[in-house]
C-alpha positions as CSV (number, residue, x, y, z in Angstrom):
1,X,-65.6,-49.0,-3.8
2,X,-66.0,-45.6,-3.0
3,X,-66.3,-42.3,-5.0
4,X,-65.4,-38.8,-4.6
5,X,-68.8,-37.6,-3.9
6,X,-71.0,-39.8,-4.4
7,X,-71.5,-43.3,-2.4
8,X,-70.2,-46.9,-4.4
9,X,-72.2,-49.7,-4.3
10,X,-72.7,-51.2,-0.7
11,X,-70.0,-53.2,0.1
12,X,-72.7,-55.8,1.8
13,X,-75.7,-56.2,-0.6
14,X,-77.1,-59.3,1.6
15,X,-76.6,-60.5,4.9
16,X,-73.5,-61.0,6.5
17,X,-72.3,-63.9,8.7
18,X,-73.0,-62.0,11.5
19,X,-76.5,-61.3,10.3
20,X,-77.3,-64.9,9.6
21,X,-75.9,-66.1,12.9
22,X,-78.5,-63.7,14.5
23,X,-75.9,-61.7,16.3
24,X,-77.4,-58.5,18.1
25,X,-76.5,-55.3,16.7
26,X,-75.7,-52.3,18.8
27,X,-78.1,-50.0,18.8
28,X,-77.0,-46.2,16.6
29,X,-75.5,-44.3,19.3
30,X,-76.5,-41.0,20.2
31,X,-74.6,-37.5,19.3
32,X,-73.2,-35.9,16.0
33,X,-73.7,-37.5,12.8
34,X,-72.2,-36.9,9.6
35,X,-74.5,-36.7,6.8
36,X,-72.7,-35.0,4.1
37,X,-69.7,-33.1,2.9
38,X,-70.0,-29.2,2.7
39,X,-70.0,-29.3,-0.8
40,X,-72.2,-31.3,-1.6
41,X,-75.1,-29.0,-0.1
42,X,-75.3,-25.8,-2.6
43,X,-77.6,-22.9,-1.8
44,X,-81.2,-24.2,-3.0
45,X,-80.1,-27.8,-3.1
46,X,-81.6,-30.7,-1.1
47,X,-80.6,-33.9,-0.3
48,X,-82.1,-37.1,1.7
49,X,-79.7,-39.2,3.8
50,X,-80.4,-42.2,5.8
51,X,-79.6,-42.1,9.8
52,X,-80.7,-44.5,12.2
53,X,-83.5,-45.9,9.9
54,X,-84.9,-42.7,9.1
55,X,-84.6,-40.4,6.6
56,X,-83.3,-36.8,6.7
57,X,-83.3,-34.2,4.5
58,X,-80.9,-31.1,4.3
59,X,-80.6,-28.9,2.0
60,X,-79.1,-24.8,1.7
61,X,-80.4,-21.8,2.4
62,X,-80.2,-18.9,-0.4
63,X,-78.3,-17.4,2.9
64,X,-75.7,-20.3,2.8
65,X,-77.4,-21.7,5.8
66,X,-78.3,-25.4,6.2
67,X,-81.6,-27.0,7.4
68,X,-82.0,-30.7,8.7
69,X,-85.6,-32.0,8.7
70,X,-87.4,-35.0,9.1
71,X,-88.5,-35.6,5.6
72,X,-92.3,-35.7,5.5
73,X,-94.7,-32.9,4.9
74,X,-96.9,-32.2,7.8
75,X,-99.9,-31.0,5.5
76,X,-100.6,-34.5,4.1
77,X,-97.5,-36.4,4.1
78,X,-95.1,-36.0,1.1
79,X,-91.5,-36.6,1.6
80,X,-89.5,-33.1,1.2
81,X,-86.5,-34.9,-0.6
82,X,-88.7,-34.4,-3.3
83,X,-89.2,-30.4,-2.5
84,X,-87.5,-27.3,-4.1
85,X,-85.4,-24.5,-2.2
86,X,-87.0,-21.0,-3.2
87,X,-84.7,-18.2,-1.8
88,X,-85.1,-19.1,1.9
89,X,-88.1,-21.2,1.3
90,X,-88.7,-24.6,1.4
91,X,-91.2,-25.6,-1.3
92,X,-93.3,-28.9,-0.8
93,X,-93.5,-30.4,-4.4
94,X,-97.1,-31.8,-3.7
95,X,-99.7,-28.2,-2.6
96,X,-96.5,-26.4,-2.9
97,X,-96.7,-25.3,1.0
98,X,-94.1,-23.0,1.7
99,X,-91.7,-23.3,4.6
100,X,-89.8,-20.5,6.1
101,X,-86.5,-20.8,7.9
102,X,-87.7,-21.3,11.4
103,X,-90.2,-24.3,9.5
104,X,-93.1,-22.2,9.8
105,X,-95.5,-22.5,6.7
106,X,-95.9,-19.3,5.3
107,X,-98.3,-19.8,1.9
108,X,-100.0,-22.8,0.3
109,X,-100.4,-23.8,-3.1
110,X,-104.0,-21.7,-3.2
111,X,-103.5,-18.2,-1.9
112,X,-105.1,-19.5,1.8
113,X,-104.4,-19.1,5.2
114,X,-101.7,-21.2,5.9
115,X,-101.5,-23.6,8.9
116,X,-99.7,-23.7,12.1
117,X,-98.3,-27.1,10.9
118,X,-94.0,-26.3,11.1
119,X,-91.4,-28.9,10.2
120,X,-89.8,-30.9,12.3
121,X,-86.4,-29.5,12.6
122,X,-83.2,-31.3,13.8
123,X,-80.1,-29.6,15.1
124,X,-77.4,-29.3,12.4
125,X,-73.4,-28.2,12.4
126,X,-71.6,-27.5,9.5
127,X,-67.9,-27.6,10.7
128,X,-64.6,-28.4,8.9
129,X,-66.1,-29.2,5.5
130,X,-68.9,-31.7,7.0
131,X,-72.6,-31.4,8.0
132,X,-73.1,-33.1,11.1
133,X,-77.2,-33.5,12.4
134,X,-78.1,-34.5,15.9
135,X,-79.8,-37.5,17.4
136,X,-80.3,-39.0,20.6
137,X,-81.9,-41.7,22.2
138,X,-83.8,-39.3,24.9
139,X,-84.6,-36.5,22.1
140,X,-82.3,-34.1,24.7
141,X,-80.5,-31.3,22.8
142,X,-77.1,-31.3,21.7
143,X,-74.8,-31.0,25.2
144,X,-71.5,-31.1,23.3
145,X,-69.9,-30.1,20.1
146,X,-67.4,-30.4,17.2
147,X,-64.8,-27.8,17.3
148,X,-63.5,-26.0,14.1
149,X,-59.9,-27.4,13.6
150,X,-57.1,-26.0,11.4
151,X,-56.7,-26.2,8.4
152,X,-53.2,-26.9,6.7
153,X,-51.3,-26.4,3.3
154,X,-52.8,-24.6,0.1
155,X,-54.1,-27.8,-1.7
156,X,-58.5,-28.5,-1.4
157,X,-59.1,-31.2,0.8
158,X,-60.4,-34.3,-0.8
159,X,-63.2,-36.4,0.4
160,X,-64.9,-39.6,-0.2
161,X,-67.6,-42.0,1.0
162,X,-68.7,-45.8,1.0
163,X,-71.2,-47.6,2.1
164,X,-71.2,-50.7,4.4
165,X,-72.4,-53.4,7.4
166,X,-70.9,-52.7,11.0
167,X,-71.3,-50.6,13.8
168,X,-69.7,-47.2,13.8
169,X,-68.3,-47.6,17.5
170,X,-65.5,-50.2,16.0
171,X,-64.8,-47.3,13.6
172,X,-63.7,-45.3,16.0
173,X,-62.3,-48.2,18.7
174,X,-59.7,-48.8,16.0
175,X,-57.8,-45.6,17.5
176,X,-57.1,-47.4,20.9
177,X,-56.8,-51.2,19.2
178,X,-53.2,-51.2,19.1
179,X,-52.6,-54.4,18.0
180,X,-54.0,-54.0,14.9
181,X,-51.8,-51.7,13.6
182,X,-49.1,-54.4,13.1
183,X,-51.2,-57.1,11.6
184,X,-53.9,-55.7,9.5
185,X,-51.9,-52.1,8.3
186,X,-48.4,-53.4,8.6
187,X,-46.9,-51.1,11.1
188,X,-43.3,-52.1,12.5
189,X,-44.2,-51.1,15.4
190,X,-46.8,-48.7,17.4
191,X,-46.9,-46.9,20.6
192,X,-49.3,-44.8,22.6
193,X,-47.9,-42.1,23.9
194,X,-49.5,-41.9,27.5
195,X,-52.8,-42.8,28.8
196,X,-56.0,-41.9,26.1
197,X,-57.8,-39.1,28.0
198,X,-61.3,-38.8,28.1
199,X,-63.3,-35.7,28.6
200,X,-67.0,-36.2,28.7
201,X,-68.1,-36.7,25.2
202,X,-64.3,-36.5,23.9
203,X,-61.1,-38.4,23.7
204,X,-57.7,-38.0,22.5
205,X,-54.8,-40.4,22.0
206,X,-51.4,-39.7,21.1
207,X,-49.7,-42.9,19.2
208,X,-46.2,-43.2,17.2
209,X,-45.4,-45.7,14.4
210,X,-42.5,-46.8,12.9
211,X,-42.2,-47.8,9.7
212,X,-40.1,-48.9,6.3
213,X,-40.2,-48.5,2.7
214,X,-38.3,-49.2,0.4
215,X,-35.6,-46.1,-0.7
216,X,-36.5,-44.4,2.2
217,X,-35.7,-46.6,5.0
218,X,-36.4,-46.2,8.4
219,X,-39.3,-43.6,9.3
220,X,-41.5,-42.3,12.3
221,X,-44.8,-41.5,11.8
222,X,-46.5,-39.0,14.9
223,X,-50.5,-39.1,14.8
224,X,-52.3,-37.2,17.5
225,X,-55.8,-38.4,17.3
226,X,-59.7,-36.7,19.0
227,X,-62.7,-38.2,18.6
228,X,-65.9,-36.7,19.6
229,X,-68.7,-39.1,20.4
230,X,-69.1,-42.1,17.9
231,X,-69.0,-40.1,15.2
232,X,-66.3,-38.2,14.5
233,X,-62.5,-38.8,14.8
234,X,-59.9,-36.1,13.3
235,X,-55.8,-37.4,12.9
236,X,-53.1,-35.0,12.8
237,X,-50.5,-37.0,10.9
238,X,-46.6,-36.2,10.7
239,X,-43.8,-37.5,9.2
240,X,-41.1,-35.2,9.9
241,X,-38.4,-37.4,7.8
242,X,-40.9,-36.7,4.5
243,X,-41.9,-32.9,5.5
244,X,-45.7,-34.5,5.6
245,X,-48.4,-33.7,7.3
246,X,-51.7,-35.2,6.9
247,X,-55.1,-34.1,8.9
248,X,-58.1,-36.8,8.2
249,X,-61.2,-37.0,9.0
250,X,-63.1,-40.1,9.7
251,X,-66.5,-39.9,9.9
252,X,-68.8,-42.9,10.6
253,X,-72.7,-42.3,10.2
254,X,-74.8,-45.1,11.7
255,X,-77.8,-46.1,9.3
256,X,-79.6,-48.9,10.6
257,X,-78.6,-51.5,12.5
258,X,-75.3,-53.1,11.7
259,X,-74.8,-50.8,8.6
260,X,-73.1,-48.0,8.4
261,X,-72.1,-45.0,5.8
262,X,-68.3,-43.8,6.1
263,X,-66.9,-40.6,5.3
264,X,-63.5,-39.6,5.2
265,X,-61.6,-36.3,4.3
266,X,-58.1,-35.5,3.9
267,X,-55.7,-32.3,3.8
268,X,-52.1,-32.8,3.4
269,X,-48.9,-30.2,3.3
270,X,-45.7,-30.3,3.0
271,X,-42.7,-28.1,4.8
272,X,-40.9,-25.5,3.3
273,X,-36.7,-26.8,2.4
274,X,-35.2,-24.7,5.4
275,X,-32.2,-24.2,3.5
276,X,-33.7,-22.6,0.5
277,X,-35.1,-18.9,0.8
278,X,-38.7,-18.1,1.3
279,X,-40.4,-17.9,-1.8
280,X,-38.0,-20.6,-3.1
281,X,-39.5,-22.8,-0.5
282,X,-43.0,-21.9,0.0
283,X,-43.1,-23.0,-4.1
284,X,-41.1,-26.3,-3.5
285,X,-43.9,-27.0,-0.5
286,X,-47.1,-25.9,-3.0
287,X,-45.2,-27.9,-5.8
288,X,-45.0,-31.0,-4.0
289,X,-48.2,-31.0,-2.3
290,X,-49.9,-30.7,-6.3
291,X,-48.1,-33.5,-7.5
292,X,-48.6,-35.9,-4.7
293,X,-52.1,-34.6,-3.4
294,X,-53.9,-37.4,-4.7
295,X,-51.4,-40.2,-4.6
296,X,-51.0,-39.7,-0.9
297,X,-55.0,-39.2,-0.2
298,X,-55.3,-42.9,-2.4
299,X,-52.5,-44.0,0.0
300,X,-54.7,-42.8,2.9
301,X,-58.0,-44.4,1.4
302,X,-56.0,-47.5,1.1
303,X,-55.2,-47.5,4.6
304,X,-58.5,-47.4,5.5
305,X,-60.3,-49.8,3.6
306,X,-58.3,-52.5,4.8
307,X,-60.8,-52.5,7.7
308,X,-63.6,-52.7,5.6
309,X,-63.5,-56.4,5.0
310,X,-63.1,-57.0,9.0
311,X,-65.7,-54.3,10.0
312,X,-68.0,-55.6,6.6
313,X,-68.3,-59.5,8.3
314,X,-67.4,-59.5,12.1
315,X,-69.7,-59.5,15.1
316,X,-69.4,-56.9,18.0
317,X,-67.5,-59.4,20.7
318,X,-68.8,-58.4,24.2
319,X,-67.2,-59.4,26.6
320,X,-64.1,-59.1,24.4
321,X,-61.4,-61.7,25.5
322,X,-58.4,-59.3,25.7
323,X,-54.2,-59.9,25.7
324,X,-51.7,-57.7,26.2
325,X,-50.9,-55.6,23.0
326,X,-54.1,-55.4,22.4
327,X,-54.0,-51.6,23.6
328,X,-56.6,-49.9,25.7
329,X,-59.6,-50.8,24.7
330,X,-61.4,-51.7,28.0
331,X,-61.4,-47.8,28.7
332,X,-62.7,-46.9,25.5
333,X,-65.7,-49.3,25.5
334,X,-66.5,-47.9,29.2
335,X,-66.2,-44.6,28.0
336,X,-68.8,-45.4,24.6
337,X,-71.5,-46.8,26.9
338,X,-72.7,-43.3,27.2
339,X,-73.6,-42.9,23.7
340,X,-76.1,-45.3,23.7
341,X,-79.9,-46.0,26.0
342,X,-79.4,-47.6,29.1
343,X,-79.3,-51.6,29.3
344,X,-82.5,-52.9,30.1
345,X,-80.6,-55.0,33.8
C-alpha cells in the first residue's frame, strides 16, 4: 500500500461511491504543499509531481538548492520533467535552452541570442526533511510559513507515501475529531487538553490517550499536535511509561479533486535508564531505538492507514450533524474556510 520512497498503487483506481453519487468535491485549498521528501531530490535530479491538477517539477541545484516550476518550456512547449540539471542549469531536453537559477534562459541549443522567455517559478521550502511548494487560489505570495522543528534521537527518520481519493482537509480534521479515536484506532479513552488554539494560518491541540496492551498494562500516551494550513500537521508523541517518544509528520498534498497523495515521516527516541551511568545509558537509548526503529514506524503506518478506507470512500458531510464526543470540530472547519476561494453566496 505504500512504499518507502516511492508511491504504491492508488488505493482508488476508479470511482468511488462518493464520485458516482456526484458528491461535490472541495476545492485544493490554498498554502504549503508537500511534494516530496528531502531525499528524494539529489543535486541535478528532477522530478514531476502532481498538485491541484497540474504538474510541477523540482529538482536540485549543483548548490543543494531546490527549484519548483511549472513544467512546460516557454520556447515551444516541452515538459521540463523531461529536462537535465547541468551545474546550476536547467537544461530543456528538446533545443536544449538553458535556464539559470533565477529562470532566466541563458543559451539555446545553437550558439544564439537567447530569449527573454524565464520559467515560471513557484515558491518552494525545504524544511524538516520535506519540500513544500506554494499555491493559492488568488496567486498572492506565501503570508505564512513552516517552522523548522527538532529533531530527536540518533536513528534517520523514515518516511513513506500512498496514494488515494479524499480531501486533504479531513486529513488534518482528524486531529480535533475526538470520537474517532475510540472507534476507528481503539483508544481507551482520549482527552483534549484545553481549547485547540488557532493562530492565523496555524493550530495546535494538546490531547491524552489512554491505552492497554497486553504485558504492559495500563499506559498514557501525551501527543501535542500543530498543523499549519491544510497541509501539514507535526505530532510530538510520548509515552513516558515506555521512554518513547515519537515526532510524525503528516503531510497531505491535494492532487485533483477528491484525490489526494499522503506523506508521512517519523523519528522516534528512547530515554536514557536514569539509574544507569551516562554512557551506559545513552547506549541502552541508541540500542533500543535500532532494534525497534522500524517496528514502531510500521506501528505508526498502521495507525494511519486505518483512515484510509474511511477517507478512500466517504463524502465531505456539510453541514455535519454533530453529538457530543465528537470533539471540536465546528472550530476547526471555521478556521479551514480560509484556505479555500470564497463561496460564490
Amino acid at each position: 500500500m505504500g512504499l518507502s520512497r516511492e508511491f504504491g498503487r492508488a488505493i482508488s483506481e476508479g470511482p468511488t461511491p462518493a464520485d458516482v453519487a456526484g458528491a461535490p468535491a472541495l476545492p485544493c485549498p490554498s498554502g504549503w504543499s508537500a511534494l516530496a521528501f528531502s531525499e528524494e531530490l539529489r543535486p541535478g535530479s528532477v522530478l514531476t509531481r502532481p498538485l491541484a491538477g497540474e504538474d510541477v517539477v523540482l529538482y536540485r541545484l549543483g548548490t543543494g538548492a531546490i527549484r519548483a516550476i511549472r513544467p512546460y518550456c516557454p520556447h515551444l512547449g516541452a515538459h521540463l520533467g523531461l529536462a537535465k540539471v547541468e551545474g546550476d542549469d536547467l537544461v530543456c531536453p528538446f533545443h536544449f535552452f538553458a535556464f539559470g537559477p533565477d529562470g532566466a534562459c541563458v543559451r539555446t541549443g545553437y550558439d544564439t541570442k537567447p530569449p527573454r522567455s524565464p520559467l515560471s517559478q513557484l515558491p518552494v521550502l525545504e524544511v524538516n526533511g520535506a519540500v513544500f511548494v506554494w499555491r493559492h487560489h488568488d496567486g498572492r505570495a506565501p503570508d505564512w510559513t513552516i517552522p523548522a522543528w527538532h529533531e530527536i534521537g540518533h536513528r534517520p527518520a523514515r518516511s513513506a507515501a500512498w496514494e488515494l481519493a479524499g480531501n486533504v482537509q479531513e486529513v488534518i480534521e482528524n486531529s480535533v475529531d475526538l470520537g474517532h479515536f475510540a472507534t476507528l484506532h481503539g483508544w481507551a479513552r482520549a482527552e483534549i487538553g484545553g481549547p485547540v488554539v488557532y493562530d492565523d494560518a496555524s493550530f495546535h491541540v494538546s490531547m491524552r490517550a489512554h491505552e492497554s496492551a497486553p504485558l504492559l498494562g495500563d499506559f498514557v500516551v501525551d501527543v501535542e499536535v500543530d498543523g499549519y494550513g491544510l497541509g501539514c500537521l507535526h505530532a510530538d508523541v510520548h509515552t513516558a511509561r515506555l521512554g518513547l517518544r515519537m515526532c510524525t509528520m503528516v503531510m497531505p498534498t491535494a492532487i485533483a479533486p477528491n484525490r489526494m497523495q499522503f506523506r508521512q515521516r517519523n523519528r522516534i527516541a528512547f530515554a536514557e535508564p536514569s539509574r544507569l551511568p551516562g554512557p551506559l545509558a545513552r547506549a541502552v537509548s541508541r540500542t533500543a531505538a535500532r532494534v525497534l526503529d522500524r517496528a514502531v514506524f510500521r506501528s505508526s503506518c498502521e495507525f494511519t492507514a486505518a483512515d484510509f478506507p474511511i477517507w478512500n470512500h466517504k463524502q465531505y458531510q456539510q453541514p455535519p450533524r454533530l453529538a457530543p464526543g465528537d470533539g471540536p470540530i465546528g472550530p476547526f472547519r471555521r478556521w479551514a474556510r480560509r484556505f479555500y476561494p470564497p463561496s460564490p453566496e
